[in-house]
C-alpha positions as CSV (number, residue, x, y, z in Angstrom):
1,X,0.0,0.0,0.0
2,X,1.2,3.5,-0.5
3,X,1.4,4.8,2.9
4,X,3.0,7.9,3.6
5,X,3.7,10.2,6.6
6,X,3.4,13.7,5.8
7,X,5.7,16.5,6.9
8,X,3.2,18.4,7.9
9,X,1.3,15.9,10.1
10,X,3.9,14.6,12.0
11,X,3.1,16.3,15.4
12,X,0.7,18.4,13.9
13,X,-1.8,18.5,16.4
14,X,-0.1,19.5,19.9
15,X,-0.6,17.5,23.1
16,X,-1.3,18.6,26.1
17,X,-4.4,18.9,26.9
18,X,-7.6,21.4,26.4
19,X,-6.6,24.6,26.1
20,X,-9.9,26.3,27.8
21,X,-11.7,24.4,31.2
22,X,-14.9,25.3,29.5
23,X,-13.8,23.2,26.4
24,X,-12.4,20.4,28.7
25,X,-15.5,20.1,30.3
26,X,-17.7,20.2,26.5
27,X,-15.1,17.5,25.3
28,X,-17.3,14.1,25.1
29,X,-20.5,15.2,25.5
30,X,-23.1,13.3,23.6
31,X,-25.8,14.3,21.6
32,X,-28.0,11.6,19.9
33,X,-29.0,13.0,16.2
34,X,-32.3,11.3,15.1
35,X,-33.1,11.8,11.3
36,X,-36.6,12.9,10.8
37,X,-39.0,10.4,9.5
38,X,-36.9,7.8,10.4
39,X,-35.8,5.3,13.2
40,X,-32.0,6.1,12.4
41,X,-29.9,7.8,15.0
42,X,-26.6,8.4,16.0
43,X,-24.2,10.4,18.6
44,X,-22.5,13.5,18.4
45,X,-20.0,14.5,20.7
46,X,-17.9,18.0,21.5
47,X,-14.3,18.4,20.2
48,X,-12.7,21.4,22.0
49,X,-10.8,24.0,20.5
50,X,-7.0,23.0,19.8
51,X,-3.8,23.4,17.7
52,X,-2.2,21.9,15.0
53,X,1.0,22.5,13.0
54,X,-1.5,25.4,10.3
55,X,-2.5,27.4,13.4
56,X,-5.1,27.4,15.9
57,X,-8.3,24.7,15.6
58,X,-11.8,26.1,16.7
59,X,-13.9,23.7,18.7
60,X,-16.8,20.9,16.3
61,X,-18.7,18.1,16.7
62,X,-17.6,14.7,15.7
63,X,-19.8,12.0,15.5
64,X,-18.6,9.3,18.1
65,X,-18.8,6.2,15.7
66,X,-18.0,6.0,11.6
67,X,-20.8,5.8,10.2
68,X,-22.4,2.3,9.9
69,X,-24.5,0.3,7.2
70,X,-27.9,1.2,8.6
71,X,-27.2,4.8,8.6
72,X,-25.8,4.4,5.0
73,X,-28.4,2.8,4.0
74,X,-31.4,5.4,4.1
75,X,-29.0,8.0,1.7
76,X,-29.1,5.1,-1.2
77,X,-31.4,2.5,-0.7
78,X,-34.7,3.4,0.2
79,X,-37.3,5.6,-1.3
80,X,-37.0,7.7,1.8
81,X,-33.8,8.6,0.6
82,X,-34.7,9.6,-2.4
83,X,-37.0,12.2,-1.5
84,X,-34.6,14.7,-0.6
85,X,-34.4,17.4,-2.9
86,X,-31.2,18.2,-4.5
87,X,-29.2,15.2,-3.4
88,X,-27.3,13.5,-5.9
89,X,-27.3,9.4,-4.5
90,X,-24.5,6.5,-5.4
91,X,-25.4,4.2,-8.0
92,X,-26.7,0.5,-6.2
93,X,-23.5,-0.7,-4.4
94,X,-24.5,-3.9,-2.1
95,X,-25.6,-6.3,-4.5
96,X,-22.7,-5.6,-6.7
97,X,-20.2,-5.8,-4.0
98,X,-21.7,-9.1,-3.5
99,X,-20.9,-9.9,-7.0
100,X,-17.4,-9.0,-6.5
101,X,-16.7,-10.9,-3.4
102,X,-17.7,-9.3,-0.7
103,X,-18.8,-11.4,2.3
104,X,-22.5,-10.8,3.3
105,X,-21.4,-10.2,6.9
106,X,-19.4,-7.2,5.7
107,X,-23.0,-5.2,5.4
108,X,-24.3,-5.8,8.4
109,X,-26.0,-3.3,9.8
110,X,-24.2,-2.0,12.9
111,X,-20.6,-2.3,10.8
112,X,-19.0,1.0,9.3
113,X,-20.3,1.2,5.9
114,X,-17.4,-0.1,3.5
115,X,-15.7,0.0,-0.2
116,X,-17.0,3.8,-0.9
117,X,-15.4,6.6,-2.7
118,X,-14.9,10.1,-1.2
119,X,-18.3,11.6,-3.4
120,X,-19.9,8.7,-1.6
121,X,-19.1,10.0,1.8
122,X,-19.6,13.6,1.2
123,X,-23.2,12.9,-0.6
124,X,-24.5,11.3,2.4
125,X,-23.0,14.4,4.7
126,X,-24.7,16.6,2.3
127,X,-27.8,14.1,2.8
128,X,-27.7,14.1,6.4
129,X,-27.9,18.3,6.5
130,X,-30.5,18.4,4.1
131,X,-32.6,16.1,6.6
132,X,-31.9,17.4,9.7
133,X,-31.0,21.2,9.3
134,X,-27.5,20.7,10.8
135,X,-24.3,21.2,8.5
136,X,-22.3,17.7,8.3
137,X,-19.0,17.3,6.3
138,X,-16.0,15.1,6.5
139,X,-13.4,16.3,8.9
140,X,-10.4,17.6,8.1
141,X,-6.8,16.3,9.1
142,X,-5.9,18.8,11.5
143,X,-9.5,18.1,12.9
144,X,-9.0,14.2,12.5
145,X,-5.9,14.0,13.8
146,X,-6.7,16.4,17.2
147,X,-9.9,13.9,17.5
148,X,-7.7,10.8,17.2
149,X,-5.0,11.9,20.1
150,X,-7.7,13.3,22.4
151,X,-5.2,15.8,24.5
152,X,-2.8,12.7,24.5
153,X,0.8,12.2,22.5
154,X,0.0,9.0,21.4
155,X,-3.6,7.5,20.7
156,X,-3.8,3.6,22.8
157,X,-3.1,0.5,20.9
158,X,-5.9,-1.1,22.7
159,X,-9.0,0.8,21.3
160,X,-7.9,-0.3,17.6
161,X,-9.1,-3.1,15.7
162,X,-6.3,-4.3,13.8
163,X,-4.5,-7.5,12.1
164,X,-3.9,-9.2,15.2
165,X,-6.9,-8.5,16.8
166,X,-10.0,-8.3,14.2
167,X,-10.4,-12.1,13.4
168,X,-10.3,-10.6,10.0
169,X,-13.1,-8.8,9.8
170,X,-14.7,-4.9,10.9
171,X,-16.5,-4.8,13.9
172,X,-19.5,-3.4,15.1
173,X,-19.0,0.6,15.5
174,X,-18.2,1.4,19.6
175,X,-17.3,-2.2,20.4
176,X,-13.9,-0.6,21.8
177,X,-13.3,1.9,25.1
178,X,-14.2,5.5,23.4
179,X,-10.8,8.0,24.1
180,X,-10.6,10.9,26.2
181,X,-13.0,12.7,24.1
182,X,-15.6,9.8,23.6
183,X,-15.0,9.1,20.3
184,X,-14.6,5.2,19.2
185,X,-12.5,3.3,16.9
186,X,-10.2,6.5,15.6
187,X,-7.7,3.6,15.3
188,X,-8.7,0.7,13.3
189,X,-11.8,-1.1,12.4
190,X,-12.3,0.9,8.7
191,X,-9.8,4.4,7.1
192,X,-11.7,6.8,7.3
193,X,-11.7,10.1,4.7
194,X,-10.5,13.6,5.1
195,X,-12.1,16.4,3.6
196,X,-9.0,17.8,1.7
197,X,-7.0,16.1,-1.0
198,X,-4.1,14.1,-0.2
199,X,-1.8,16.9,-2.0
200,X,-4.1,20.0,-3.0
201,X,-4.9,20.8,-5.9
202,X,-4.7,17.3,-7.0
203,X,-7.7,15.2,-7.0
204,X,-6.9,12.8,-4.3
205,X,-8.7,11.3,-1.4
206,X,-6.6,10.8,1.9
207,X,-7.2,8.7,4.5
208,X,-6.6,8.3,8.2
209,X,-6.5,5.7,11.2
210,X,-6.0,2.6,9.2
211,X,-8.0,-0.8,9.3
212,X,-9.0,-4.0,10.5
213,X,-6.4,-5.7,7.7
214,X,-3.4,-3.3,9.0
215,X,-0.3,-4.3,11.6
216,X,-1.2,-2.5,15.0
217,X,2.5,-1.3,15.0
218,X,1.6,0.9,11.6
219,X,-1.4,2.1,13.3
220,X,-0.5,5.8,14.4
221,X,-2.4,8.8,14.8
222,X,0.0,10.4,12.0
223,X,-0.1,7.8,9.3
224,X,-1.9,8.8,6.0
225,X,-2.8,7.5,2.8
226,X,-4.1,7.6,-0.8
227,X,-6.2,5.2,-2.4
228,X,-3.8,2.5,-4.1
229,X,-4.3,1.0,-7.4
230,X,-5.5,-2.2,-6.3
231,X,-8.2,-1.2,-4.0
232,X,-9.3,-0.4,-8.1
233,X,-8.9,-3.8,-9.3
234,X,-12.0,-5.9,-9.1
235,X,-14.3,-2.6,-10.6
236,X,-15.4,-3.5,-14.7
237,X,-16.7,0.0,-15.3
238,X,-14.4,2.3,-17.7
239,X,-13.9,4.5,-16.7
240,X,-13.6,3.6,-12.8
241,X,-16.9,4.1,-10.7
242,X,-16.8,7.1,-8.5
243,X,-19.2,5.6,-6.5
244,X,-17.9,2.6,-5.4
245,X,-14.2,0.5,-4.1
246,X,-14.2,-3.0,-5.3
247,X,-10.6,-4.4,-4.8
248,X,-10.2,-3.7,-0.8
249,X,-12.8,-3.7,2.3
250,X,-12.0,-1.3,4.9
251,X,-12.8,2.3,3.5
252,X,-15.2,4.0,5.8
253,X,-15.9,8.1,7.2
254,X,-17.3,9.5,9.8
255,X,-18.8,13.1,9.9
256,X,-18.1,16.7,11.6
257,X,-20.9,18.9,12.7
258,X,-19.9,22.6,12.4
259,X,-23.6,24.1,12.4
260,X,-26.3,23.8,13.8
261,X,-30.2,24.0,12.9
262,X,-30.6,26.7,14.8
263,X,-28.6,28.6,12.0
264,X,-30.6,27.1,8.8
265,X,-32.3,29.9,7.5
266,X,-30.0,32.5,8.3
267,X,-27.3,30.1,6.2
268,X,-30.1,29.3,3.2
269,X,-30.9,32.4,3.3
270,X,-27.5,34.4,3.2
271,X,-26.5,31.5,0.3
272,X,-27.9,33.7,-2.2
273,X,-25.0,36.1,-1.4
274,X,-22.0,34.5,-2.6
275,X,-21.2,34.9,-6.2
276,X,-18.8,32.5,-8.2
277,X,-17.5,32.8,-11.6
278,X,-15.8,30.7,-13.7
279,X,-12.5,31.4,-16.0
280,X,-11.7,28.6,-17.3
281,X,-11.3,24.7,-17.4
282,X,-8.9,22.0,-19.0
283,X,-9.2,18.2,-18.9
284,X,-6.6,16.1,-17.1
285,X,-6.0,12.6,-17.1
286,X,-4.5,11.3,-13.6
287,X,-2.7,7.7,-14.2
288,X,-1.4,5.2,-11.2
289,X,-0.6,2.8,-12.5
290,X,-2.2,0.2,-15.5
291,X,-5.3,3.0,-14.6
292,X,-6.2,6.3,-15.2
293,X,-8.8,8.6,-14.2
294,X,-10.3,11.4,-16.1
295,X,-11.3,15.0,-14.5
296,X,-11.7,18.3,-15.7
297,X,-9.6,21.3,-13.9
298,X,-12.2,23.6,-13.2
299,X,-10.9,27.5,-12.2
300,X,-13.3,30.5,-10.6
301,X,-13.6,32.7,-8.0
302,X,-16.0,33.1,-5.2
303,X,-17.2,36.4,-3.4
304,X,-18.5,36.9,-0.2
305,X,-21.1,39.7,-1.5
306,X,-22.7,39.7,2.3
307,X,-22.5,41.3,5.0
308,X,-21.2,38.6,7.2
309,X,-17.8,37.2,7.9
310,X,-17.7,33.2,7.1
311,X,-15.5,30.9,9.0
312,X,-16.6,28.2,6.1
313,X,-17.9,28.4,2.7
314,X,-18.7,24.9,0.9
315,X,-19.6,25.0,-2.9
316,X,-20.6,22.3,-5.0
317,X,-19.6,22.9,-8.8
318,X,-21.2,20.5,-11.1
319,X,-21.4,21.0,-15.4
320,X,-24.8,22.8,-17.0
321,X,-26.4,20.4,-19.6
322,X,-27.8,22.3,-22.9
323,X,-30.8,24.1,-20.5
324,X,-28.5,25.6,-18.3
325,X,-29.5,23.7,-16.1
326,X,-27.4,21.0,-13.3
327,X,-26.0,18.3,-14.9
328,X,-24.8,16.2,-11.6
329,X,-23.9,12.9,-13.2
330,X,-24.2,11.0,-16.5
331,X,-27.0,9.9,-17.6
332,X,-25.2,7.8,-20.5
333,X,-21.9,8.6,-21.0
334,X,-20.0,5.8,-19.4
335,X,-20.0,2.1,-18.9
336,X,-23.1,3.0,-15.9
337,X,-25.4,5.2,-15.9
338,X,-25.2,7.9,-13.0
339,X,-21.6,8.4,-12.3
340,X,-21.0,11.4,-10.5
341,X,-19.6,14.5,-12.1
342,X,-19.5,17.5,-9.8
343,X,-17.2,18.4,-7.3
344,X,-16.6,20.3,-4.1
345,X,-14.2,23.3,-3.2
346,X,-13.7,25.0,0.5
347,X,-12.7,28.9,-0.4
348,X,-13.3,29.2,3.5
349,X,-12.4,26.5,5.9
350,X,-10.9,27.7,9.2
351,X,-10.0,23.9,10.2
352,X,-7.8,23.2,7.3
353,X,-4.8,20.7,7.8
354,X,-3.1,22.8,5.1
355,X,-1.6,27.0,6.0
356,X,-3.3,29.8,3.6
357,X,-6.1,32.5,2.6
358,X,-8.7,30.1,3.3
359,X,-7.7,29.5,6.8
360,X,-9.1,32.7,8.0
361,X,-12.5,33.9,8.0
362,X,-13.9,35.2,4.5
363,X,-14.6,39.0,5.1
364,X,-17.7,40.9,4.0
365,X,-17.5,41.5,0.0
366,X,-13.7,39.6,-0.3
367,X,-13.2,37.4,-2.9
368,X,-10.8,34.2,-3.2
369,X,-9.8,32.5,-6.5
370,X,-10.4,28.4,-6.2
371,X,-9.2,26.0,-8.6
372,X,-11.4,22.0,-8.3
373,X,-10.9,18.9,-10.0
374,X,-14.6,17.4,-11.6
375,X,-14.7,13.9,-12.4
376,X,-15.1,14.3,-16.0
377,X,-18.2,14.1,-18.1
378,X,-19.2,11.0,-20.7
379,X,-22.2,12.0,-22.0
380,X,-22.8,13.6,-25.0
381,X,-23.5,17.3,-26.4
382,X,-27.4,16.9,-25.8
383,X,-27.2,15.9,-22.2
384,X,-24.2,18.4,-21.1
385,X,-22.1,21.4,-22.0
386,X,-18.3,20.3,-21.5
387,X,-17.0,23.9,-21.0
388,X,-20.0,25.5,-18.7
389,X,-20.4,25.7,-15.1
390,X,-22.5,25.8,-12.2
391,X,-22.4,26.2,-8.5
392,X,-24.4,25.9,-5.8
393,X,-23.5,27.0,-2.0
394,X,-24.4,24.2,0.1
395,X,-22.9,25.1,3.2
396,X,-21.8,28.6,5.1
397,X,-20.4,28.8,8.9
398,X,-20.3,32.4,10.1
399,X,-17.8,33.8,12.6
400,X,-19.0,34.1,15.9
């Protein structure tokens, strides 16, 4: 596997404890998060405020266990899931993981949810704020990574499921001791996705905590990854699914909470008040490997044309088909229908892993260039325009 350490995660996050009493006392509370209209429900608990090697880390909510099959399960497969407006879904994944070898016991319904892609993972966070008025995303490193060590230097062998002590297999979510901050299995059982690429601009997932099939002694809070080539190998679709892992069985997420419902209209509403604009785009073929992927290199600019200072801004850019309308995966293009072909871009994100403009808060009528990587378009000239874009803001955080 390509594992790599990464200069600027090695010690990011400082040990030590909490830096405020009033965060040390926050740190571990539970919330339980029911999604309306359902019987699903999960935990929540407070992350204080904290440090890491980019600057200073403002307190979140991380949800205590990755996120399991059950909860999974209402984004993609049920007609539930489908009623949320302006949701983009993965194409069917459990009977075709079947297909590919994946043991039935695998999808059970209190294990993390397996085998997905990062647009898998940030679709259902996207899903899970549309239904409960909360803003969800995946965390970022510098977030992860203060989660993981919990005020400690190193996080404990003991609350990992690894090689040695997984009989082969994930477990069911919270089976282990939480950490100091109540959050379980940060170590082990399934990687679990950052928010950021691996090395920005580039498209490319990273991962953190390692797995069920991994050595315990590789398992450190600092260890990061890409997505290898082989975790590729099993998939028939050309070009590769976005969707879907086929070749390896221990990618999983769990989500951050940085808003809550309280703020929903004032964020829908003050949505309408950020601009972007688009200057210009190029196609780029990444190859690792015998594969390739294909992405267009998408390059704007986003203003804050508001009145309000924004800790985070969160914008989905997708293609316009021939109306001018979203065009948010293929309807035709490739080997299956529904392959996703949008992307995400963070011009604000105060909790970034990486130093820069985007780390501070987005002042009242600034604007900040962004540059985002689509997975590229199949379908033909009377189901999308290659060369026009589209954006939508689907989540603000304003500074307090």
């Amino acid at each position: 596997m390509n594992r790599k350490i990464a200069p600027w995660v090695v010690g990011a996050c400082l040990a030590g404890g909490l830096p405020l009493a009033s965060s040390a006392q926050e740190a571990g509370k539970p919330e339980t998060v029911v999604v309306p209209g359902t019987e699903v429900k999960f935990d929540v608990v407070s992350v204080p405020a904290g440090k890491c090697k980019a600057g200073d880390l403002k307190p979140f909510r991380m949800g205590k266990n990755e996120v399991t099959w059950g909860e999974f399960e209402l984004f993609y497969g049920t007609p539930k899931g489908a009623a949320v407006d302006g949701v983009t879904r993965p194409t069917p994944g459990r009977e075709f993981l079947g297909q590919v070898g994946l043991p039935g016991h695998f999808q059970e319904a209190k294990r993390p949810v397996i085998c997905l892609r990062w647009h898998s993972a940030m679709g259902y966070c996207h899903f899970v704020s549309k239904k409960t008025g909360h803003l969800y995303r995946l965390p970022t490193e510098a977030e992860w990574e203060h989660a993981c060590l919990a005020g400690a230097a190193a996080a404990p062998a003991d609350q990992a499921w690894s090689k040695e002590s997984s009989q082969d297999r994930t477990h069911e979510v919270g089976e282990k001791k939480p950490n100091a901050f109540g959050l379980c299995d940060m170590l082990g059982n399934v990687w679990e996705y950052g928010l950021e690429p691996f090395s920005p601009p580039d498209f490319t997932p990273v991962l953190r905590g390692g797995a069920w099939n991994m050595p315990a002694a590789e398992m450190v809070a600092a260890r990061r990854q890409s997505i290898p080539e082989n975790w590729y190998e099993q998939d028939p679709n050309r070009p590769r699914s976005v969707w879907w892992l086929t070749g390896d069985y221990s990618q999983g997420f769990r989500m951050v909470r940085v808003a809550d419902a309280s703020d929903l209209k004032d964020r829908e509403a003050y949505a309408a008040k950020i601009e972007v604009t688009f200057q210009k785009s190029e196609e780029k073929t990444v190859k690792k490997g015998a594969s390739a992927e294909f992405f267009c290199r998408v390059s704007g600019e986003a203003k804050n044309a508001g009145d309000r200072a924004l800790d985070e801004l969160h914008v989905l850019v997708h293609y316009l088909d021939p109306k001018g309308k979203p065009h948010l995966t293929d309807i035709q293009g490739a080997d299956k229908p529904g392959r996703a072909t949008f992307g995400y871009v963070f011009p604000a994100l105060v909790n970034s892993a990486y130093a820069g403009d985007h780390r501070q808060p987005m002042k009242p009528g600034e604007s900040r260039k962004f540059t985002v990587d689509l997975p590229q378009s199949f379908d033909g000239e009377e189901h999308v325009q290659a060369d026009k874009f589209g954006a939508q803001v689907v989540g603000v955080v304003f500074s307090r």
